[in-house]
C-alpha positions as CSV (number, residue, x, y, z in Angstrom):
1,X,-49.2,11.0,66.7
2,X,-48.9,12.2,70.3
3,X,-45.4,12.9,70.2
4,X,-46.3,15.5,66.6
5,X,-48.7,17.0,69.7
6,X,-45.9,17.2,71.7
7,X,-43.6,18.6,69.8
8,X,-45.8,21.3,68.4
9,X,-46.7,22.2,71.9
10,X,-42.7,22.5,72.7
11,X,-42.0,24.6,69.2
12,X,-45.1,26.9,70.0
13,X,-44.0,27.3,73.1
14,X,-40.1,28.1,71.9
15,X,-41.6,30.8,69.5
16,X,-44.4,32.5,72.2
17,X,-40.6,33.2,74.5
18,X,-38.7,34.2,72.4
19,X,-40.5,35.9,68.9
20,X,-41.7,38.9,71.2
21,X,-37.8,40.0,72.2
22,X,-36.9,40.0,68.7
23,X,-40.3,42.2,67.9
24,X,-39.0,44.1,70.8
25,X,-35.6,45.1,69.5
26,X,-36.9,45.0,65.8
27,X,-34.1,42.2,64.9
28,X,-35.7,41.8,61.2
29,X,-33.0,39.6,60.2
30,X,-32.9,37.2,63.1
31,X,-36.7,36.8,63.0
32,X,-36.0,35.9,59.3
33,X,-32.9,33.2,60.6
34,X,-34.9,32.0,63.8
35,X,-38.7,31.8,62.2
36,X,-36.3,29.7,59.6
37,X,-34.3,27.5,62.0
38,X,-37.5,27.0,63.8
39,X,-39.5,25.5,61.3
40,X,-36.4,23.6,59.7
41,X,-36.6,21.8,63.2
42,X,-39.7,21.1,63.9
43,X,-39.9,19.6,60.5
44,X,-37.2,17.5,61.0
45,X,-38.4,16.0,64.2
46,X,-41.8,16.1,63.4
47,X,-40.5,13.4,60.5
48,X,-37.9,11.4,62.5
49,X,-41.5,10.8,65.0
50,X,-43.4,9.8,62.6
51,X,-40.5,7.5,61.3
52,X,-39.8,8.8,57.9
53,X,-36.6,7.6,56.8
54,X,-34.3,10.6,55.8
55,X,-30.7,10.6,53.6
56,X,-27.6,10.6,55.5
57,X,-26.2,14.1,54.7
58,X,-22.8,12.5,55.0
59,X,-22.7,12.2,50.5
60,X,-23.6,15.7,50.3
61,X,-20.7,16.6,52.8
62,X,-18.5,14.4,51.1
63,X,-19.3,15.5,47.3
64,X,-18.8,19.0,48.7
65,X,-15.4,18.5,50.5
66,X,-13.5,16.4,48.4
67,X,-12.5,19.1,45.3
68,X,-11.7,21.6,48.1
69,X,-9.6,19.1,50.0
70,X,-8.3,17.9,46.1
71,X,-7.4,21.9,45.5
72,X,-5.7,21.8,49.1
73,X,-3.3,18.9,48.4
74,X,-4.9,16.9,51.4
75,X,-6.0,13.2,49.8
76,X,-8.3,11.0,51.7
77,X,-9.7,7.6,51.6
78,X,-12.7,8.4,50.7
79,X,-12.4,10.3,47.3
């Protein structure tokens, strides 16, 4: 539970530097992408802390890849 502490700490800390310079320069659209990326990150680490077991993204990956790399000619081991 500390380390959740810690890491909130650490992510507040990220968004207090660097939110105001994108107010600043009224960035709309990268306060959208980094308010985003932000809070995708501290909700994986906050989970691999508190030892939540997540899915390999490698099947996404490879369901993804596979027809394009089919269409392309390129054959691999793993279809």
């Amino acid at each position: 539970m500390a380390t959740v502490i810690v890491l909130i700490a650490v992510f507040t800390v990220i968004g207090l530097f660097e939110v105001p310079k994108i107010l600043k320069k009224r960035l709309w659209r990268e306060l959208l992408v980094f308010s985003f990326l932000l809070i995708l990150g501290f909700t994986l680490s906050a989970l691999i802390a508190l030892d939540v077991p997540l899915p390999s993204p490698v099947k996404g990956i490879r369901s993804l890849m596979n027809p394009i790399l089919r269409l392309l000619g390129i054959h691999t081991h793993l279809s």
